[in-house]
matplotlib code that plots the C-alpha trace (Angstrom):
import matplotlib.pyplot as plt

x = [59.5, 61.1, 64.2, 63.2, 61.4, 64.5, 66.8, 64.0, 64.1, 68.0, 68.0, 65.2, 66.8, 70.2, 68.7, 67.0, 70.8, 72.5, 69.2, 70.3, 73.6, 73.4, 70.7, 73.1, 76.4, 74.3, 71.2, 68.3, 67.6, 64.5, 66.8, 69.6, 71.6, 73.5, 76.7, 80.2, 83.2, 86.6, 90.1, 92.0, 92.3, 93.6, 92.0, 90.4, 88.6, 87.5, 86.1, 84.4, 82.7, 81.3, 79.8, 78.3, 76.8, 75.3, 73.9, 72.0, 74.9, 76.5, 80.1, 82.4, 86.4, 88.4, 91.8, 94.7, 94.5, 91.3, 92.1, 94.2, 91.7, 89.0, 90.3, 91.8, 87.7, 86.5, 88.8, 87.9, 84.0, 82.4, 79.9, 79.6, 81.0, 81.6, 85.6, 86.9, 90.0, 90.2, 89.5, 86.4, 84.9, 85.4, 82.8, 80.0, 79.3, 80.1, 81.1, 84.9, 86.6, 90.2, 91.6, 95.1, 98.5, 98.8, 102.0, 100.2, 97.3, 99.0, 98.6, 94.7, 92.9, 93.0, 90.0, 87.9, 87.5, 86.4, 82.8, 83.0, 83.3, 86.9, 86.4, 90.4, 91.0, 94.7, 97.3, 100.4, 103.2, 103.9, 107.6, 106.4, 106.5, 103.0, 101.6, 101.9, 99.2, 97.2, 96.6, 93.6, 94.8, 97.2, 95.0, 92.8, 95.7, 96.8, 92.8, 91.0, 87.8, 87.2, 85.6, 88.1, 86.4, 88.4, 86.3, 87.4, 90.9, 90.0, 88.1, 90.3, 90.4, 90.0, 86.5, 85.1, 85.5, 84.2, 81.8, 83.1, 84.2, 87.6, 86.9, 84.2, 81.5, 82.4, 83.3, 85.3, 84.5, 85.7, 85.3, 85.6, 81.9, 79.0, 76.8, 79.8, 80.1, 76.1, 76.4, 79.4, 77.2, 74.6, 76.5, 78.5, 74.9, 73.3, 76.9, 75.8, 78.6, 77.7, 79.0, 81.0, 81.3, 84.9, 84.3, 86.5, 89.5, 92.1, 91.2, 91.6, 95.1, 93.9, 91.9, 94.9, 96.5, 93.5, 94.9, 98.7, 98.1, 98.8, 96.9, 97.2, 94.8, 97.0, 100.1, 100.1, 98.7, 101.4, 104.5, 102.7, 102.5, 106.2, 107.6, 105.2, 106.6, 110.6, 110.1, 108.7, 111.4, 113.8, 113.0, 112.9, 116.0, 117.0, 114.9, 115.3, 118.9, 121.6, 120.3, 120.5, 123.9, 125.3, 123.7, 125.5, 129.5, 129.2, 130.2, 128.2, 125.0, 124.1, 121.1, 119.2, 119.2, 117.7, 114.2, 115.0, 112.7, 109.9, 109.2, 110.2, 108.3, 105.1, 105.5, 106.2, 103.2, 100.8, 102.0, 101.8, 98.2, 96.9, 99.1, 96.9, 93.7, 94.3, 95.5, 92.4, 90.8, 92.4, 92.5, 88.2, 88.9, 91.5, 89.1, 86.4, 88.4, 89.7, 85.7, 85.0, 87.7, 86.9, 83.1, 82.4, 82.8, 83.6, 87.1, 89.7, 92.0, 95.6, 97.3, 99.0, 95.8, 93.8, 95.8, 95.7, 91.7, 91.6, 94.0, 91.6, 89.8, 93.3, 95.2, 92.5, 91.9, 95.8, 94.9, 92.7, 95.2, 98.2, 96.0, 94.9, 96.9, 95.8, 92.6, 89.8, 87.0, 89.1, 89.4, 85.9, 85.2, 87.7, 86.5, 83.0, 84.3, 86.2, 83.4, 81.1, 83.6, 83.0, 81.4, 79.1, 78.2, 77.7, 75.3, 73.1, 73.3, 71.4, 73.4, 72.4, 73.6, 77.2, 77.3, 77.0, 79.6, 82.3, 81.8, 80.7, 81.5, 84.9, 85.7, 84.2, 87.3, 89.8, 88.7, 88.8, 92.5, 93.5, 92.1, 93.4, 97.0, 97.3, 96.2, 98.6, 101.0, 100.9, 103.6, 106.3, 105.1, 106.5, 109.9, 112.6, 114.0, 116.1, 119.5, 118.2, 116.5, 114.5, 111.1, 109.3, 106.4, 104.4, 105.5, 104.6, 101.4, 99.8, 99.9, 99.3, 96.1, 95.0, 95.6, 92.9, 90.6, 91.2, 90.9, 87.5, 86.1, 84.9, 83.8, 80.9, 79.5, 76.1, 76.9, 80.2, 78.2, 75.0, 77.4, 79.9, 76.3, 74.9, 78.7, 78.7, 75.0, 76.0, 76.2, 78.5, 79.3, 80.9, 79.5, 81.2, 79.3, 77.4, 77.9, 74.7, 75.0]
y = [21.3, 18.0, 19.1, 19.3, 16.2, 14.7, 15.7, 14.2, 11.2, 10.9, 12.1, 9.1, 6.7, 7.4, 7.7, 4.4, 3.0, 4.1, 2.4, -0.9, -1.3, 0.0, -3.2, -5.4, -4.4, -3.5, -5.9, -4.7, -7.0, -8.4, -9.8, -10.9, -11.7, -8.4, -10.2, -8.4, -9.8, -8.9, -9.9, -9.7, -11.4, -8.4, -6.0, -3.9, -6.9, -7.9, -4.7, -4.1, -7.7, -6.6, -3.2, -5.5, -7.9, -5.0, -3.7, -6.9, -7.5, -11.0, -10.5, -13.3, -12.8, -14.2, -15.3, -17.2, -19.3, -19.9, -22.3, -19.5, -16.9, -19.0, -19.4, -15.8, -15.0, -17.5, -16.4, -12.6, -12.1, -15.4, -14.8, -17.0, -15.7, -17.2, -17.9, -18.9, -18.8, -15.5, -17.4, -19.0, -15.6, -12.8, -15.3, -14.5, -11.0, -7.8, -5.7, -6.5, -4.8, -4.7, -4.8, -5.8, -3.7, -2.2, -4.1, -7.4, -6.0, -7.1, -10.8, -10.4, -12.1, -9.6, -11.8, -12.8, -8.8, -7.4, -5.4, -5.4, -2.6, -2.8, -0.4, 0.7, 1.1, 1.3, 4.2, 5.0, 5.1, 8.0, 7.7, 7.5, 10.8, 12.5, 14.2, 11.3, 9.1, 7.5, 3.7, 3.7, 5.3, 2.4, -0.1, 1.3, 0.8, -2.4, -3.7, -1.2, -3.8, -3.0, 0.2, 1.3, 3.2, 4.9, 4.6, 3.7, 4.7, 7.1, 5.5, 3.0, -0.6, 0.3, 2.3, -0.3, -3.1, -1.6, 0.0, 3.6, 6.9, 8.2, 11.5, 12.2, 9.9, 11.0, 8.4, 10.5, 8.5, 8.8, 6.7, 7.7, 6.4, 8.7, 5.2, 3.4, 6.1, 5.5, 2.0, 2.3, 5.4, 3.4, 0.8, 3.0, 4.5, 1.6, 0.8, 3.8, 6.3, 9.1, 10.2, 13.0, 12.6, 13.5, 13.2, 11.1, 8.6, 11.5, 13.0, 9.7, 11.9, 14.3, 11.7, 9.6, 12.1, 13.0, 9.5, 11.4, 14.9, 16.1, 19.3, 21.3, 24.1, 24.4, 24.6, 28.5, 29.3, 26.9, 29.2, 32.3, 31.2, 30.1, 33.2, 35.8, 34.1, 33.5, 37.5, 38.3, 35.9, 37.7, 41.1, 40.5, 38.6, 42.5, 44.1, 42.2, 40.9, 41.9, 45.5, 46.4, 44.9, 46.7, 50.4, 49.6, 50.2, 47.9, 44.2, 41.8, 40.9, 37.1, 37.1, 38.6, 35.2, 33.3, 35.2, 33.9, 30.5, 31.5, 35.3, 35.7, 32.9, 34.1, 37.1, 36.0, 33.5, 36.1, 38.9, 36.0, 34.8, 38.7, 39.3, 36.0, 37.3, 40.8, 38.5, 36.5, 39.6, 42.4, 40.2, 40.6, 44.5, 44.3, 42.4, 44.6, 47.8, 45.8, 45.0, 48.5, 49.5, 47.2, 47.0, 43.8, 40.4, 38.0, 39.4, 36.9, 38.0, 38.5, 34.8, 36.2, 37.7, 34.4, 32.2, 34.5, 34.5, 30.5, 30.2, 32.3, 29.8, 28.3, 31.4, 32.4, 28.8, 28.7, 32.3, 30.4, 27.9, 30.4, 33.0, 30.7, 33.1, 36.3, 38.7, 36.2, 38.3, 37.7, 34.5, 33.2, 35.3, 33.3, 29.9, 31.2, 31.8, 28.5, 26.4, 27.8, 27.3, 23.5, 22.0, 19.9, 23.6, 25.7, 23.2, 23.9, 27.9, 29.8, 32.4, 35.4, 34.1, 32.4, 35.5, 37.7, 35.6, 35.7, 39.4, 41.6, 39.2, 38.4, 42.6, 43.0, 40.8, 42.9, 45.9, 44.1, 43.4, 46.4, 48.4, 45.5, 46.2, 49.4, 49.6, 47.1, 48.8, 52.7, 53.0, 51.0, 52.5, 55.9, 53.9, 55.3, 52.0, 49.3, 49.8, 52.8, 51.1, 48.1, 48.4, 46.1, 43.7, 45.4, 48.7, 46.7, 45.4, 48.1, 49.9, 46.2, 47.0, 50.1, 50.0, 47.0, 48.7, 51.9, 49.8, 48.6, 51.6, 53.1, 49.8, 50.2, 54.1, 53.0, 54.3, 52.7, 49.2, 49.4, 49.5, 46.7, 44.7, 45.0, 44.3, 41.1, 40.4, 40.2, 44.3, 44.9, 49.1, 48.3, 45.0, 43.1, 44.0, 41.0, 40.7, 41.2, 37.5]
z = [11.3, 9.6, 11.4, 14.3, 13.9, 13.0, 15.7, 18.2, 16.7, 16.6, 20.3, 21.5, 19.5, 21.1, 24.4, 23.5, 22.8, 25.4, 27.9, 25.7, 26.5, 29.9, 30.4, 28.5, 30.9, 34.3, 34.0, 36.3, 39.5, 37.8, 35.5, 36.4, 39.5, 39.8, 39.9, 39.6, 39.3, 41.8, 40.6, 43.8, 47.4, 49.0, 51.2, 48.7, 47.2, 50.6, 51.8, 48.9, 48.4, 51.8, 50.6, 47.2, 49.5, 51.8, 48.9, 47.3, 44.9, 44.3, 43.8, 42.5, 43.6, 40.5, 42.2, 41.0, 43.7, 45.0, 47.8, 49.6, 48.3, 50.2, 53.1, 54.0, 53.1, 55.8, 58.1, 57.3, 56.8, 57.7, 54.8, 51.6, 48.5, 45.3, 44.4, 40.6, 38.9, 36.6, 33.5, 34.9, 36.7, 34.1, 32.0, 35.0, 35.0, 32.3, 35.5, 36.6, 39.2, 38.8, 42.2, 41.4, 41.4, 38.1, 37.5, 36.7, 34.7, 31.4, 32.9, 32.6, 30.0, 27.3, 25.0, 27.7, 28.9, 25.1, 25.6, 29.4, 31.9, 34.1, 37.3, 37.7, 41.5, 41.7, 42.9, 41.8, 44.1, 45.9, 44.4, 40.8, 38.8, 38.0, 35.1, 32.6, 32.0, 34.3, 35.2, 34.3, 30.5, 30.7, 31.3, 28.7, 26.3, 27.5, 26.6, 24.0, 23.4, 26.8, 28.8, 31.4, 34.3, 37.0, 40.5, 44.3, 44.2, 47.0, 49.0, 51.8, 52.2, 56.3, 55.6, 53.3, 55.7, 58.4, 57.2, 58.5, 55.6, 56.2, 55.0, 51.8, 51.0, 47.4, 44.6, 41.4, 38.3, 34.9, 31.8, 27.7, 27.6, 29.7, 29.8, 31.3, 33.6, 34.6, 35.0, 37.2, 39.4, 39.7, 41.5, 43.6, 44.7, 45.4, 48.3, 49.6, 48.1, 46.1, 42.8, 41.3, 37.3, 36.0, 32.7, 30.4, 31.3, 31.2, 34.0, 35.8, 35.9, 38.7, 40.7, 40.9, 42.8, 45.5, 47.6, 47.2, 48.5, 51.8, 53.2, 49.3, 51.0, 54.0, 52.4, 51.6, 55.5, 56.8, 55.1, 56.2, 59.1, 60.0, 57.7, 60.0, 63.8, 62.3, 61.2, 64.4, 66.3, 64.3, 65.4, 69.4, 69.2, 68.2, 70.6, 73.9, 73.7, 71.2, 70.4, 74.5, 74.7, 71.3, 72.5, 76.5, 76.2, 79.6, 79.8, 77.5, 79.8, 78.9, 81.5, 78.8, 76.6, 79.2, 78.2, 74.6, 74.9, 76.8, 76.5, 73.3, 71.8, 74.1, 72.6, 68.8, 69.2, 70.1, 67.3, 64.5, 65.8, 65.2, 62.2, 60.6, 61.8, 60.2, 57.0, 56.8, 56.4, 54.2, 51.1, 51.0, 51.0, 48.0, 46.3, 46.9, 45.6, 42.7, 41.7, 42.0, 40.1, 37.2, 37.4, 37.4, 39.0, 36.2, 36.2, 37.1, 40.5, 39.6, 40.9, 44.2, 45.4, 44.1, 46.9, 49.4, 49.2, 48.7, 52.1, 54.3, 56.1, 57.5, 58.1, 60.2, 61.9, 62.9, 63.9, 66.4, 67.3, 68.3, 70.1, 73.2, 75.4, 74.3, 74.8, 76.2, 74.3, 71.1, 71.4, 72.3, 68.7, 66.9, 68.4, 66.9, 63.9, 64.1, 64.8, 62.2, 59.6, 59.8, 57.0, 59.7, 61.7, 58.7, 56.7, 59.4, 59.4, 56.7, 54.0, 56.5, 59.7, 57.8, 56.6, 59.5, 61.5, 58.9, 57.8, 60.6, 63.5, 61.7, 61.2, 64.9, 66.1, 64.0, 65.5, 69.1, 68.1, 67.2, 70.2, 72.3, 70.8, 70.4, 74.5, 75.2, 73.4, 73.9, 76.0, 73.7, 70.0, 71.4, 72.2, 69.6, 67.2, 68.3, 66.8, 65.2, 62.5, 63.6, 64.9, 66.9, 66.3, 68.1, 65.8, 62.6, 64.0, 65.3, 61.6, 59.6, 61.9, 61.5, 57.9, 57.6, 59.5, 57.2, 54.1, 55.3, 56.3, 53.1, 51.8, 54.9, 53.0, 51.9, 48.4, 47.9, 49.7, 47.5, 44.4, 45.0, 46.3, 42.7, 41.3, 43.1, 41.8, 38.2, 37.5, 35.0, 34.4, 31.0, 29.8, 26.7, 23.6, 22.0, 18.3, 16.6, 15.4]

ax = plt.figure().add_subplot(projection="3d")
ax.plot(x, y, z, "-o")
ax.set_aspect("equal")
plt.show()
């Protein structure tokens, strides 16, 4: 009973603390003027001041020359802001944004900024190497009396001005000290952002490198993509023009080439739209078998089939983009599926109804595509090989189809369905046994 007695009073007093400091270095309104400090002129600075004033805040830009400082404000916002030198304005407030390149942080006063919170906003350049340290780790180094939080590096100057998001309304934060952290939330709650908690200052690392990346989750479905139509490009080429004039002992016949930019690509577009739709969907039927085969869920995926199930949503949405021309009844499914993949559609759907449009209606379509190719293509999958050995797209696609379907079938036996249901519910057939300690 003592212990326990003790560990509440250790945990109230701590909590009692961390409520102390977090009044001393983010005062409530009642008591103080809510004042935070910017160093910087530039755009970020400006943009921000706005969102502090918005919010009830009195910010205080610290420039190193104030004159200019004022007058690019007038001239921007028309709204009355207090301007100081550096020296002067890191006195006001224990809040101090740092909203100038990284190269001139070591200029900051380092014995003015002991005890107070610095909110890091900067980027690296998109030249500079990653995986080192971060800013934000630097400027931590450069002033270690201070509490170095990373926070608006990925929001832009643009949105904050005008008072319009680019993207997520999502702030990262990360800081060595959780009440730092709270203090820094708080604010960035009160502008009308809301928070993600990153933990401490080293991953300020990864959140550097949100403002640097370029379409990560479409990267995979972009390669797949271009590998499927070149393959497919490839293979016509054969079909249509060089294998006819290698198997004819008559004159080379150049007319064929002139269906080379229009047909074939029509035709190449079309095969790599359906070859995407089947891939959107075989990867859930390997990872089905490969549950039932182990027995339980918690299992990691081997890598290759990891990114192909991360990569489904844009293989199928490209999938969407290339099959315009084909099967009209196909393609109002995909635009179904299309629209109620987007984040603002499917908010609004429950779990059943997502659900049913991304499993049965999503199957539905790859049944649709295979009857509509293998109709289409009757005639030419009896056609002997091109040259002997190469088959056509139509050849490969028809069998890429009907082995989905085939995969998928005995997923849908009620036995085999009830099973992988209570796998994916937690069931585990051999469960890890616990140690009796």
């Amino acid at each position: 009973m003592e212990i326990h007695d003790a560990i509440a009073t250790i945990s109230i007093d701590s909590l009692n603390s961390t409520r102390k400091q977090s009044d001393v270095l983010y005062p409530e309104e009642e008591n103080s003027n809510r004042t935070v400090v910017l160093i910087g002129s530039g755009d970020m600075t400006m943009g921000l001041a706005i969102n502090l004033l918005r919010a009830k805040y009195r910010p205080v830009i610290a420039s190193r020359n104030p004159e200019r400082a004022r007058v690019r404000l007038k001239n921007m916002m028309n709204l009355t802001v207090n301007i100081a030198t550096i020296s002067e304005a890191v006195t006001m407030s224990n809040i101090i944004i740092v909203a100038i390149p990284s190269d001139y942080h070591h200029t900051l006063p380092g014995d003015s900024l002991r005890d107070k919170i610095l909110i890091d906003i900067s980027n690296r350049s998109p030249s500079a190497p990653s995986g080192g340290p971060s800013l934000a780790e630097h400027l931590q180094a450069l002033f270690p009396e201070s509490h170095v939080v990373k926070a608006f590096n990925t929001v832009s100057s643009y949105a904050l001005s005008h008072g319009v998001i680019q993207g997520s309304k999502e702030v990262p934060i990360c800081g060595d000290k959780e009440w730092t952290r709270n203090c820094v939330a708080t604010m960035v709650r009160d502008m009308g952002f809301s928070t993600v908690d990153k933990g401490t200052l080293k991953n300020a690392r990864a959140v550097e490198d949100i403002p640097l990346s370029f379409f990560p989750e479409w990267r995979s479905a972009f390669i797949i993509c271009i590998s499927i139509f070149f393959m497919n490009w490839i293979l016509y080429l054969f079909w249509f023009q060089l294998c006819p004039n290698f198997e004819s002992h008559d004159k080379w016949d150049w007319s064929v080439f002139t269906l080379l930019p229009l047909i074939n690509t029509h035709v190449c577009i079309s095969l790599t739209a359906a070859w995407l739709l089947l891939l959107t969907y075989m990867p859930g039927a390997f990872a089905a078998y490969l549950q039932l085969y182990r027995g339980t869920k918690y299992s990691q995926f081997p890598n290759w089939l990891d990114k192909w199930m991360k990569c489904r949503k844009q293989l199928g949405l490209l999938a969407l983009l290339l099959g315009g021309d084909s099967c009209p009844i196909l393609l109002a499914m995909l635009a179904i599926l299309g629209v109620t993949s987007l984040p603002s559609v499917s908010s609004q759907l429950t779990w059943r109804e997502f659900s049913f449009m991304h499993r049965k209606l999503g199957w539905i379509s790859v049944f649709f595509l295979g009857l509509h190719g293998g109709l289409d293509n009757w005639g030419r999958l009896l056609d002997k090989l091109a040259c002997v050995v190469i088959p056509g797209g139509s050849h490969i696609f028809v069998v890429l189809c009907m082995f989905t379907i085939l995969l998928k079938i005995p997923l849908l036996l009620p036995c085999v369905d009830s099973h992988l249901t209570k796998i994916r519910n937690g069931y585990e057939r051999n469960p890890p046994t616990m140690s009796p300690a």
